[in-house]
TORKOLMAR-43640 format. One record per atom (N, C-alpha, C): x, y, z; residue in three letters. Coordinates in steps of 0.02 Angstrom, whole numbers, plus 50000, padded with zeros to 5 digits. Atoms other than C-alpha are relative to their C-alpha. Example, Ala and Ser with C-alpha at 12.3 -4.5 7.8 and 13.67 -1.06 7.14 Angstrom:
TORKOLMAR-43640
500454994150000ALA;506154977550390ALA;500455006050000ALA;499584994149997SER;506844994750357SER;499615005550037SER;
end
This chain:
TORKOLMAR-43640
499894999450072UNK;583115626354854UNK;500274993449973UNK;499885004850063UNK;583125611554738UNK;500305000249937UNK;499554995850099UNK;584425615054576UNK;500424997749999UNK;499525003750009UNK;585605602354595UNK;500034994249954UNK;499895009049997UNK;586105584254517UNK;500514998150008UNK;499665002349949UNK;586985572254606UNK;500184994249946UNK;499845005550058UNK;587985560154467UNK;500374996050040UNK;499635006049983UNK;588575543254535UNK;500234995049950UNK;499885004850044UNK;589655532554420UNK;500464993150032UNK;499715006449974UNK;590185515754515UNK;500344993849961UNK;499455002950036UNK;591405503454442UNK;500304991750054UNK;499745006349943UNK;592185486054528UNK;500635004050037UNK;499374995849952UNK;593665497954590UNK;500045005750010UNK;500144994450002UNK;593105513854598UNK;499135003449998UNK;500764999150007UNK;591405525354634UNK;500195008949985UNK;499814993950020UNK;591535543054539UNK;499265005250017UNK;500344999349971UNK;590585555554612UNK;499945008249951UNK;500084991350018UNK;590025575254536UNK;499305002150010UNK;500614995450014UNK;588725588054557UNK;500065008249986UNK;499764994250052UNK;588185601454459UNK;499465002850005UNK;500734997050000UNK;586875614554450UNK;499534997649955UNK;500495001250053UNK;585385611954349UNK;499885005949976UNK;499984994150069UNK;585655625454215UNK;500344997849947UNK;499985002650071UNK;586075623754041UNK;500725000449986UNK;499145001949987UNK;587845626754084UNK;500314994150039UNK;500005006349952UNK;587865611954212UNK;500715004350029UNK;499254997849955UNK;589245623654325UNK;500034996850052UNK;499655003649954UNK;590225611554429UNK;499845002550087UNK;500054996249944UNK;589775612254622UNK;500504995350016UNK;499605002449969UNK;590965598054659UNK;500114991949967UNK;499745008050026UNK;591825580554592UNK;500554999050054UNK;499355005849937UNK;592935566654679UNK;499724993949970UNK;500075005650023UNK;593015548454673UNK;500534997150078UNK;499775007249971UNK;593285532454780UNK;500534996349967UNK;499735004850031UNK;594655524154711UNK;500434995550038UNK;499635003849951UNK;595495509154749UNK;499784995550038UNK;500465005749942UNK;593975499454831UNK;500334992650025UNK;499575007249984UNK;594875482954838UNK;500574997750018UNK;499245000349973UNK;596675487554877UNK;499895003850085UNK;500054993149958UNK;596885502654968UNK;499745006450008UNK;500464994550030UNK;595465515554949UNK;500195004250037UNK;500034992549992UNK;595625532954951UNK;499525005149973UNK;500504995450023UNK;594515547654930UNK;500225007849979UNK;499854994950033UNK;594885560854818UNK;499435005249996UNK;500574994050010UNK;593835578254800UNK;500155007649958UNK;499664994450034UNK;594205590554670UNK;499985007250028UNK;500054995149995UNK;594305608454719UNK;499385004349949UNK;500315000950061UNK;592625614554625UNK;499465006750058UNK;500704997449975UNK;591325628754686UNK;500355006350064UNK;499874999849911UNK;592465635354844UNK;499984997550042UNK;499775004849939UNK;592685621354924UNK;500614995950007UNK;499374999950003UNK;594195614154976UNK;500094993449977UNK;500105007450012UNK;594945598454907UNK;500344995550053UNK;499785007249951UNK;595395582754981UNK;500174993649987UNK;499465005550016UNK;596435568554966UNK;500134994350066UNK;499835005649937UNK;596495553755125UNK;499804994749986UNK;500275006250005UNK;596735536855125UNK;499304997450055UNK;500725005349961UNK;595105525355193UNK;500234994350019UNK;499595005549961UNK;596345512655274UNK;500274996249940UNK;499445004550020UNK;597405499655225UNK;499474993649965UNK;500385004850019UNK;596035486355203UNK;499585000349935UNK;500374999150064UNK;594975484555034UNK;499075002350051UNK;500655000749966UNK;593095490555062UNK;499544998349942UNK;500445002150043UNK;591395486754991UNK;499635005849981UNK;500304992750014UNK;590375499354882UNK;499445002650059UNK;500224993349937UNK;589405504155043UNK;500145003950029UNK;499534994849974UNK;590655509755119UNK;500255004549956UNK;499854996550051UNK;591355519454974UNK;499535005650006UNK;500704993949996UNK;589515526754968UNK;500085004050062UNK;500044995949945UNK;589655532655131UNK;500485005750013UNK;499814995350015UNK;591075540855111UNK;499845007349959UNK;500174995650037UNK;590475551054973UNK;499535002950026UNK;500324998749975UNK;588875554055084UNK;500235005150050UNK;499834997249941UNK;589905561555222UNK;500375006649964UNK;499594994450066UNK;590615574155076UNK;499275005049985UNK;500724995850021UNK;588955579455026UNK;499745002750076UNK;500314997849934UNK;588345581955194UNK;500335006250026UNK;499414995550013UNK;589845592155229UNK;500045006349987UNK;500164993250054UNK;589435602455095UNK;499325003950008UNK;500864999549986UNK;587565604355147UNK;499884999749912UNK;500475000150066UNK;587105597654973UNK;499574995349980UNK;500615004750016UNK;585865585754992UNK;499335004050011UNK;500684993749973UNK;584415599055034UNK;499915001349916UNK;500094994550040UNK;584705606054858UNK;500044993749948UNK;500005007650021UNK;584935587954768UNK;499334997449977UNK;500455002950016UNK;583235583954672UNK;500094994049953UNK;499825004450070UNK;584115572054537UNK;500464995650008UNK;499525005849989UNK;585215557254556UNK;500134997049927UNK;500005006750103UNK;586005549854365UNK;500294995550054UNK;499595006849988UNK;586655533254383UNK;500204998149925UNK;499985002750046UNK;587765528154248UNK;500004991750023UNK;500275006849970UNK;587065510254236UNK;500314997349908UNK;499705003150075UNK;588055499054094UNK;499744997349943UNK;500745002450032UNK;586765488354046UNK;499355002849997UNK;500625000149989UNK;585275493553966UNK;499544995849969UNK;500465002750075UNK;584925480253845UNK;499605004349929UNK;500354996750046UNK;583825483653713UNK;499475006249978UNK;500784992549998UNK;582555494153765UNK;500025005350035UNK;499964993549943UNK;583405508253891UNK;500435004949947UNK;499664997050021UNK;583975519053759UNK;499925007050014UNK;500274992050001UNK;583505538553843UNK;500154995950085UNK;500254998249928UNK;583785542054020UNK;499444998250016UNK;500485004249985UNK;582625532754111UNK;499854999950087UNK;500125002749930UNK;581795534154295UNK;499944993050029UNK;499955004049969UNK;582255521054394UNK;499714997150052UNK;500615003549951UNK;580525513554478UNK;500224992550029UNK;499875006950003UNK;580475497254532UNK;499954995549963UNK;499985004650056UNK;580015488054389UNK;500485000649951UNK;499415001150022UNK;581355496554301UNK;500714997350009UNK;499265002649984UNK;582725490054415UNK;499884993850007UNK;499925008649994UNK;582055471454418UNK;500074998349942UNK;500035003050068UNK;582105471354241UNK;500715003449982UNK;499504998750009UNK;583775479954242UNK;500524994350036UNK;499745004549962UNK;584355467254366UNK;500074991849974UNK;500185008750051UNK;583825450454230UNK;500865001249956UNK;499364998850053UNK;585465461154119UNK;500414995850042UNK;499525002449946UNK;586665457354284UNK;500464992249960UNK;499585003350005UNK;587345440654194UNK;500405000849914UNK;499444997950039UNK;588025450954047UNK;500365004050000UNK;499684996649968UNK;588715462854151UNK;500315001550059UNK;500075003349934UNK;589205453854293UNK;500465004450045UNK;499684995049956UNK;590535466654362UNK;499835004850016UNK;500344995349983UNK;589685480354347UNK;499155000150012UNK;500924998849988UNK;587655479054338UNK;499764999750087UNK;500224999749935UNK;587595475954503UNK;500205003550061UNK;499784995149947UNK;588525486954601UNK;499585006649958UNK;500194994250030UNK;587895499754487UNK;499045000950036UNK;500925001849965UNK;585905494654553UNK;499995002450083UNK;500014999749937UNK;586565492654724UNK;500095008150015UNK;500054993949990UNK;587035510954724UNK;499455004849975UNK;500664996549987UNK;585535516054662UNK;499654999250067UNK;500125001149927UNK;584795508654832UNK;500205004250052UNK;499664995849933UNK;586055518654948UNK;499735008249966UNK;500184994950014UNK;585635533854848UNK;499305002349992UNK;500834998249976UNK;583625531954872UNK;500344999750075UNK;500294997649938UNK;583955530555043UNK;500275005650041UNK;499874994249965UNK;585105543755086UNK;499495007049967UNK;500554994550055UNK;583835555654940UNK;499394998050000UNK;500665004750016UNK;582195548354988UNK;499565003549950UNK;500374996950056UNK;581405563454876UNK;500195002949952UNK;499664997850074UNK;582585565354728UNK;499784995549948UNK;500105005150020UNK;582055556054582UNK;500814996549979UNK;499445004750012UNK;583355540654536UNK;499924999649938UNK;500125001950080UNK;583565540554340UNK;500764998049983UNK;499445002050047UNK;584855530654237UNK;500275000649947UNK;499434998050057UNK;585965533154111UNK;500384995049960UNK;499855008750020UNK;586335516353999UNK;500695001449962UNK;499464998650037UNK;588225514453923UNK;499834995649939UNK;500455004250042UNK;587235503753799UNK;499795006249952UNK;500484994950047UNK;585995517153739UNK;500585001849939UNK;499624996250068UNK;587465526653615UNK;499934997749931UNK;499505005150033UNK;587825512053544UNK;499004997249937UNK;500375002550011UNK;585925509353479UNK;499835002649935UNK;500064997950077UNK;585875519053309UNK;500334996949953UNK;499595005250058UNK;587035505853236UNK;499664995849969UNK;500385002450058UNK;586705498453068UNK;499894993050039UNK;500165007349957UNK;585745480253119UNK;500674996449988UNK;499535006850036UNK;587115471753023UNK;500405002050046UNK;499494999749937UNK;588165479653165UNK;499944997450065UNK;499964999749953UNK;587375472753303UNK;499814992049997UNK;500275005949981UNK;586825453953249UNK;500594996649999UNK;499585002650033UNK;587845439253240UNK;499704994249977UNK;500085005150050UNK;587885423353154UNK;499704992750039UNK;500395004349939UNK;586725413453260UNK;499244998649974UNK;500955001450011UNK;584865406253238UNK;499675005249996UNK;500544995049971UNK;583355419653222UNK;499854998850077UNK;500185001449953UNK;582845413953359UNK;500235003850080UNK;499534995849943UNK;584285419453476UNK;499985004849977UNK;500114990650025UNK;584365435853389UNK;499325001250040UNK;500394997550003UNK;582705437353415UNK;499835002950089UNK;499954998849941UNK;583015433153615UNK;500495004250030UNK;499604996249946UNK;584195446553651UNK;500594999149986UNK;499335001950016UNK;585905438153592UNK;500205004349943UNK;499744995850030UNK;586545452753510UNK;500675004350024UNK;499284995049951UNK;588075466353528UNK;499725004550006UNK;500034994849978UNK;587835480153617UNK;500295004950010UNK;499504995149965UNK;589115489253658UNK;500095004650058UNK;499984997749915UNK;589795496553816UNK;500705008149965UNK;499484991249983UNK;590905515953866UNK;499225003649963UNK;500354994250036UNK;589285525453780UNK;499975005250015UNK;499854994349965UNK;589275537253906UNK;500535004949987UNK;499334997750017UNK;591015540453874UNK;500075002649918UNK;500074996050036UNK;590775543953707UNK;499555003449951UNK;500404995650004UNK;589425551453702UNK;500035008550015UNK;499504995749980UNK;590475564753793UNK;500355003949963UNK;499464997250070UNK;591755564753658UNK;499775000649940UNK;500334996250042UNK;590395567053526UNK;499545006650009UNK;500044992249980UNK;589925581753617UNK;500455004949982UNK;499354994250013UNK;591565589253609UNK;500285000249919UNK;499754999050051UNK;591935584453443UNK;499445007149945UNK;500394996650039UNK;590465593353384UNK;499865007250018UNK;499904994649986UNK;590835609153489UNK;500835002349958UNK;499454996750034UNK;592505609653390UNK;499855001349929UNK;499884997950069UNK;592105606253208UNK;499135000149983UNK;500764998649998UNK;590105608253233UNK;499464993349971UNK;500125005150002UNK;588735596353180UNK;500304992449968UNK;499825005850025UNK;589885586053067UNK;500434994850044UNK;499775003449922UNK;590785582453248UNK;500584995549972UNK;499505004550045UNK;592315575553146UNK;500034997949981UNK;500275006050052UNK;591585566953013UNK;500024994650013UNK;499845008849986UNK;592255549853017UNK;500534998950054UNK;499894999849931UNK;592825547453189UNK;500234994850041UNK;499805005849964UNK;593715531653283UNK;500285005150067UNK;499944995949930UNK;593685537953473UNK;500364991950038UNK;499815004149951UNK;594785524953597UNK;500005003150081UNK;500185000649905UNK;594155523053769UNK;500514993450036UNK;499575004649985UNK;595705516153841UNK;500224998850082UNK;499845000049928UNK;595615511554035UNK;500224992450035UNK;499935007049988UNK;595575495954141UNK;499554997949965UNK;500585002850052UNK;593885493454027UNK;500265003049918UNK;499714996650063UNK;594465495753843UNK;499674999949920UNK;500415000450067UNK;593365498853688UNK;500435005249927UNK;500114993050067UNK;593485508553510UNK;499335001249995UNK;500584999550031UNK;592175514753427UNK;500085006249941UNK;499984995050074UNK;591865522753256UNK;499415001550012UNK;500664996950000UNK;590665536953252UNK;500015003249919UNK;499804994950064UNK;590215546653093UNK;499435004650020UNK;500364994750003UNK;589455563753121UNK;499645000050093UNK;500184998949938UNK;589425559053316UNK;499674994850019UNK;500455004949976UNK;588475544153300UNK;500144994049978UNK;499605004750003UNK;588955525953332UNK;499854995449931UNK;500165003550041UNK;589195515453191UNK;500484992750017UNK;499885006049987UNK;590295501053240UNK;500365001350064UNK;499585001549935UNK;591065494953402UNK;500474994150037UNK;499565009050003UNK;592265481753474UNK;499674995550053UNK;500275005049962UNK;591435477753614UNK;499304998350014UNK;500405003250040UNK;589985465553588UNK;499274999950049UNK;500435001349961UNK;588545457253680UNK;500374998350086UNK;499954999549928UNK;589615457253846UNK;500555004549995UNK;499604997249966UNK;591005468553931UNK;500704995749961UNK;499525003350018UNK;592185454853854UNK;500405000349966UNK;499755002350088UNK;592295455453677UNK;500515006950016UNK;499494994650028UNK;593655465653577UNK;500595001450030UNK;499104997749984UNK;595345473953643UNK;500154995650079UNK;499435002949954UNK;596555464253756UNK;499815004850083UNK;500174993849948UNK;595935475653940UNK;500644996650079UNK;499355001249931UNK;596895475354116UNK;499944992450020UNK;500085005349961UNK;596075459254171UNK;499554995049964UNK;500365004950028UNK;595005452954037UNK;500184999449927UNK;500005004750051UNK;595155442953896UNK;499905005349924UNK;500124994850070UNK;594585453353753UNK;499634994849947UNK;500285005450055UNK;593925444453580UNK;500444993749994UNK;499745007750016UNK;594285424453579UNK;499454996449962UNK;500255005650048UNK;594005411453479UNK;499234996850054UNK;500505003849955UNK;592275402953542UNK;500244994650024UNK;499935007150026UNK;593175386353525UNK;500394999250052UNK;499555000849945UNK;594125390853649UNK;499544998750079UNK;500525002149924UNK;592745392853794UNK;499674992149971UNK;500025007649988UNK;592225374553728UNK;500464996450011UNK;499515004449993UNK;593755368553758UNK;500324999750087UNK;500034996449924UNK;593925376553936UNK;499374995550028UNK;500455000349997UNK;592305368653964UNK;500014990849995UNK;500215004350002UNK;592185353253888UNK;500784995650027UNK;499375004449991UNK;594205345453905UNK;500185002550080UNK;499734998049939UNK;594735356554048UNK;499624999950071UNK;500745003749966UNK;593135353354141UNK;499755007250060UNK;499864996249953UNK;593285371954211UNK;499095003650007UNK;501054999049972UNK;591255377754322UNK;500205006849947UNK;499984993150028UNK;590605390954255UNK;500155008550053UNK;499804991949965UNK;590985403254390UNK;500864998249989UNK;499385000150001UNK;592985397454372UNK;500175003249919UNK;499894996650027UNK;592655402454208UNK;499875007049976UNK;500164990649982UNK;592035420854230UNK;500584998850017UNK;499574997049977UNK;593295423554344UNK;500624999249960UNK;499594999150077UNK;594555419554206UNK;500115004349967UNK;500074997050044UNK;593915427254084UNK;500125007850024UNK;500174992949974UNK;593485443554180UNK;500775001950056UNK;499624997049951UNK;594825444254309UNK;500684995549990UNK;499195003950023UNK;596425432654262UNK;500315000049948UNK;499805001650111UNK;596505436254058UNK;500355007750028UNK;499994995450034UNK;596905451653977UNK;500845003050016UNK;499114997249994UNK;598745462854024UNK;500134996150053UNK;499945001649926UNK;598735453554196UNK;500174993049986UNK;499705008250022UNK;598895434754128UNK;500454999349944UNK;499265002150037UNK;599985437953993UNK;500535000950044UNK;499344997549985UNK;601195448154086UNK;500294994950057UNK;500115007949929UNK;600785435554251UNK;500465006350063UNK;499824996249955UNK;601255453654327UNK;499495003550050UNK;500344993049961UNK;600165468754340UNK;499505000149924UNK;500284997650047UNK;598695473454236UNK;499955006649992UNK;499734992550005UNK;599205491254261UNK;500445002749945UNK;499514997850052UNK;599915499054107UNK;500595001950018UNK;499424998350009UNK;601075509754187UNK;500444996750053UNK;499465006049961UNK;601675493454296UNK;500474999049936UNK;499795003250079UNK;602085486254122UNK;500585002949972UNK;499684994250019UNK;602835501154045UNK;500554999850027UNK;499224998849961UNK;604155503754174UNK;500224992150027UNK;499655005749972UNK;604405484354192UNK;500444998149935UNK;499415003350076UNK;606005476454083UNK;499874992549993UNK;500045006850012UNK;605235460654115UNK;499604998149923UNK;500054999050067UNK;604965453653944UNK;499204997349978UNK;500495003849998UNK;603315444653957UNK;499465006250015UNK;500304994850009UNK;602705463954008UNK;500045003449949UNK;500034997350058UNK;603285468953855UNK;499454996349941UNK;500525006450030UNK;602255455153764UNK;499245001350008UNK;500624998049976UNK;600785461353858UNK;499865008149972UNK;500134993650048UNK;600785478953802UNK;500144998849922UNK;500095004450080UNK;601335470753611UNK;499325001249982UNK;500745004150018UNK;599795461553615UNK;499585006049997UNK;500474996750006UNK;598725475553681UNK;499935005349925UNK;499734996150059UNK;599385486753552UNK;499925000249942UNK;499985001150064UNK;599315477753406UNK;499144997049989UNK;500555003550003UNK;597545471753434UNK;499565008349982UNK;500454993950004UNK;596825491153458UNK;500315002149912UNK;499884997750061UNK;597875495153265UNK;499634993949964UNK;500375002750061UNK;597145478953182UNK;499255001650005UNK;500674997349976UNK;595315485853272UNK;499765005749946UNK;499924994450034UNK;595775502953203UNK;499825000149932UNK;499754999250093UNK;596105497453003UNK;499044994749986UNK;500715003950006UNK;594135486153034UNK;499545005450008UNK;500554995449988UNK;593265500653105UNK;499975007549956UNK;499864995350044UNK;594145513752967UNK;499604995649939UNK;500335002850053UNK;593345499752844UNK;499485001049975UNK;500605001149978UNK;591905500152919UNK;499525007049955UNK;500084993350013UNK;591805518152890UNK;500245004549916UNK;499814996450044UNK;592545520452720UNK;500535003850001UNK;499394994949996UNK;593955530852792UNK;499975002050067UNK;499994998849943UNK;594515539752926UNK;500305008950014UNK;499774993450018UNK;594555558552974UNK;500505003050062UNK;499864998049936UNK;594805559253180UNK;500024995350022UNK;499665003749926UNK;595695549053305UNK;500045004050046UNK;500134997849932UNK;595375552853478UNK;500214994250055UNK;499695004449948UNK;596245545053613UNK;499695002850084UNK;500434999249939UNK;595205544453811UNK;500384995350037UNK;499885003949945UNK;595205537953973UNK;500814997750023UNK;499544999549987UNK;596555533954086UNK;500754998849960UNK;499495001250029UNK;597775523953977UNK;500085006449923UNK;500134996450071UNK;597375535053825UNK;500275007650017UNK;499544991950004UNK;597635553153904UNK;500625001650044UNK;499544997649966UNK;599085549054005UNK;500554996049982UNK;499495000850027UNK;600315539653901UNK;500124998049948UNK;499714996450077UNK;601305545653764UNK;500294993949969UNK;499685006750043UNK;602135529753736UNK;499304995849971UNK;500425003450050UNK;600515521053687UNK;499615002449936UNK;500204993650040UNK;599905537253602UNK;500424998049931UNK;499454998850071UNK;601295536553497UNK;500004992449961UNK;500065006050012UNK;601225517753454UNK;499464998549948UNK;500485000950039UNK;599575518653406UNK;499725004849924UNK;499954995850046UNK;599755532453301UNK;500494997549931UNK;499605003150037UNK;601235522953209UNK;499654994149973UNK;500465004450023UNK;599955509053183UNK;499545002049967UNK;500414998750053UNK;598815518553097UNK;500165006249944UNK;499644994250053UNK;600075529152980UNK;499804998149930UNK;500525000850055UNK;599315521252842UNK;499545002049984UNK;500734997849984UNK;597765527852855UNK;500015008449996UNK;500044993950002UNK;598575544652850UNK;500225003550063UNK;499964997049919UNK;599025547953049UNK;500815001450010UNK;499344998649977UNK;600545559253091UNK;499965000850047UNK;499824997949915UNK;601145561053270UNK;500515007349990UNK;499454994349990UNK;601805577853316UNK;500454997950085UNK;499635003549906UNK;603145569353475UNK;500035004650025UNK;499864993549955UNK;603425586453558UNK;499195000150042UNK;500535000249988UNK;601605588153578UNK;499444996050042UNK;500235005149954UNK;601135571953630UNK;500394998250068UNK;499445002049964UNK;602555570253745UNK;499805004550073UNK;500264992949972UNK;601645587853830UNK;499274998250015UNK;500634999049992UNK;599975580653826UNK;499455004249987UNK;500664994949998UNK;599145592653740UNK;499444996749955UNK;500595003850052UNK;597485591253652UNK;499984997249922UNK;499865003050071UNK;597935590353483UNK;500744998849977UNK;499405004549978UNK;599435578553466UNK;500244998649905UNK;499685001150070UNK;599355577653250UNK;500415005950000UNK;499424994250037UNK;600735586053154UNK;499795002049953UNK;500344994650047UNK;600465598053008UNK;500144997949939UNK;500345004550082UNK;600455584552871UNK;499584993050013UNK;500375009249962UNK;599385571652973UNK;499195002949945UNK;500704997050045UNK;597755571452853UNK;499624996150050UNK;500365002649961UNK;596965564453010UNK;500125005650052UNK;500074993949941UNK;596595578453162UNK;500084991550057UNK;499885003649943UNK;597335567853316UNK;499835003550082UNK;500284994249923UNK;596415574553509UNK;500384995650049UNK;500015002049943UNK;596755569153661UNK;499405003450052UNK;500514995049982UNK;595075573353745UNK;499864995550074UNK;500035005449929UNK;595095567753952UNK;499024997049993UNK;500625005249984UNK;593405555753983UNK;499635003050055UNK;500485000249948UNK;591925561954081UNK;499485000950004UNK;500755003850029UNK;590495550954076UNK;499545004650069UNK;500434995649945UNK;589875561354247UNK;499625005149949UNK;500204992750056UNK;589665577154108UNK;499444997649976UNK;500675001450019UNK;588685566254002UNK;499484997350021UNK;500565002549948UNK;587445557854134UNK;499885007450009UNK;500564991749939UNK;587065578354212UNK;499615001749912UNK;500434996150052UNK;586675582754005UNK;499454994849995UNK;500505001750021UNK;585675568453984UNK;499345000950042UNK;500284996549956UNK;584605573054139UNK;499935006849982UNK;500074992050032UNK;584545590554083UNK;499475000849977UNK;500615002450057UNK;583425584853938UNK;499664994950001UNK;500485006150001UNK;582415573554008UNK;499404999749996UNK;500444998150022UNK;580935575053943UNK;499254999050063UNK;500664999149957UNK;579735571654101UNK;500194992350056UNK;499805002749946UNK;579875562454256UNK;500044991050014UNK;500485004950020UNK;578965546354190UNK;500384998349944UNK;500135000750083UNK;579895543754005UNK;499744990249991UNK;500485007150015UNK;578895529653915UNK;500434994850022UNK;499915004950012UNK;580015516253930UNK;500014997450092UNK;500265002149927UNK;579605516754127UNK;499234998950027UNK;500854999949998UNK;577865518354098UNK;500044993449987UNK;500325005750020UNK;577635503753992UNK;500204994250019UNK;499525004449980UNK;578965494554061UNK;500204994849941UNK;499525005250046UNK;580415482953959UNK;499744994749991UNK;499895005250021UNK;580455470153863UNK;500524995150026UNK;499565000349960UNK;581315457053951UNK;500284993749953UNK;499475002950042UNK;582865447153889UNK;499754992050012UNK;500235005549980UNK;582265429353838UNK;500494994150032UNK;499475005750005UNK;583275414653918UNK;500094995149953UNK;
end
């Protein structure tokens, strides 16, 4: 019996793992996650179906996403659920321009997914590579992807060009935006609470080690912070967020720094981790009195409320704040912060509430509905598979348009 799918969401420090029946309920047969790949990985397994969970470290040493995979392989096996496994999502970050629909993952689609790789350089490629381990442990499931791109593709043009030649526009140098998956999720849920208007005018924060906003209206994206790479917009654990251009010429041309010294900068030495010169861990920060961690949460802080009062602009107003992902549904101190940053706008905090973690965190003169709604882009990869319209969709047939250099 074939009636499963098998959702893999891979990450530079983590590989998140769920499967779920193929029915219109998608009922849970089992989630977990790798985390930790580069420190000290461990393998987590939720309790989900009647099976039992599980929790053990994977040694002391950092590993590579093969190993990770394998773990999760030796879980499924376990379970005897690769027999019943016809479907594999992959959330895949990059889809550029042209992967906006769940998309089988042939070979021409992953060499032309593989040209994205240098605007998504942390993720596109582990994300590919695990498609690989997952054809060969599933040699007869199909492999289809899931773009954190796609959401983001109903935005007005004027949202996605910038101020550059036709030319480059025309080659691909645009914003895209990244988390779609994620809230794509949370325009699910918004629209199971207050129905198709899905919270009218809508600023959702996806706040993890990767850190975006995004304003939806009626569920669907209209502006975003982060741009044509992983980079742009909010202050994140390890990267940089929106800078001045003037600054990478100056890095460049005075400081004389290669271009791989400056990736790794940008991507892995900026963001809470080079201000603080501690931890890019929030709740390192949080519980540190050192003052330079305080500076670092500041910064982050005040960058997601001036985001907030651009993307309420954007929108004319603002009806729903929604706070996600790790930093977002598990502390009250930034909850509350950010909520005080956008009291203008109309946003009361109820502190008892938030302090409790529950879902709805406004008070009963907030003219803004405040959620707390947990993140899980696994959910939306099994619906978009759900509805996939046929095994083949066009944009694997005809194959992509590919990004010009």
């Amino acid at each position: 019996m074939t009636d499963a799918i098998l959702v893999l969401n891979g990450g530079s420090s983590s590989l998140k793992f769920a499967v779920f029946e193929r029915r219109d309920e998608l009922p849970l047969l089992l989630r977990g996650n790798v985390s930790s790949i580069g420190q000290q990985p461990r393998l987590r397994v939720d309790a989900a179906a009647g099976r039992s969970k599980i929790d053990k470290s994977l040694g002391e040493a950092p590993i590579d996403i093969s190993t990770a995979f394998a773990a999760v392989a030796s879980v499924l096996v376990d379970n005897d659920l690769p027999r019943r496994i016809d479907r594999v999502g992959h959330r895949i970050v990059h889809g550029g321009r042209d992967f906006t629909e769940a998309t089988l993952l042939d070979e021409r689609t992953i060499k032309a997914l593989r040209l994205l790789e240098p605007l998504a350089p942390i993720h596109q490629r582990i994300n590919l590579d695990i498609v690989a381990l997952a054809a060969e442990l599933l040699p007869r499931a199909l492999q289809i992807g899931c773009f954190d791109t796609a959401f983001h593709s109903t935005r007005p043009e004027l949202a996605k060009i910038y101020g550059l030649p036709r030319a480059l526009t025309d080659a691909g140098i645009v914003s895209y935006g990244f988390h779609g998956l994620s809230y794509s999720h949370i325009a699910a849920k918004l629209r199971d609470r207050y129905g198709a208007r899905a919270g009218g005018r809508a600023i959702v924060a996806h706040l993890g080690s990767g850190a975006s906003l995004c304003a939806m209206d009626a569920g669907r994206s209209i502006a975003t912070t982060m741009g044509f790479s992983t980079l742009d917009g909010l202050v994140m654990s390890t990267r940089c967020g929106a800078l001045d251009p003037g600054v990478i010429l100056h890095l460049l041309q005075e400081r004389r720094l290669s271009q791989d010294e400056l990736a790794t900068l940008l991507y892995e030495q900026s963001g809470l981790l080079g201000v603080s010169g501690i931890s890019g861990d929030m709740r390192t920060l949080i519980d540190s009195d050192d003052s330079a961690a305080a500076e670092a949460v500041d910064l982050f802080l005040y960058r997601i409320g001036r985001e907030i009062g651009s993307l309420a602009a954007a929108m004319g107003g603002l009806d729903t704040l929604v706070l996600t992902a790790g930093i977002g549904e598990n502390a009250p101190l930034v909850r509350e912060r950010i909520c005080l940053a956008a009291a203008w706008l109309g946003v009361g905090l109820d502190e008892k509430r938030n302090r409790e973690g529950e879902e709805v965190v406004s008070n009963a003169t907030s003219r803004v509905d405040v959620l707390v709604i947990p993140a899980d882009e696994e959910s939306a990869v099994a619906a978009e598979m759900l509805v996939l319209r046929s095994a083949e969709p066009t944009a694997a047939r005809k194959g992509p348009r590919q990004l010009s250099g």
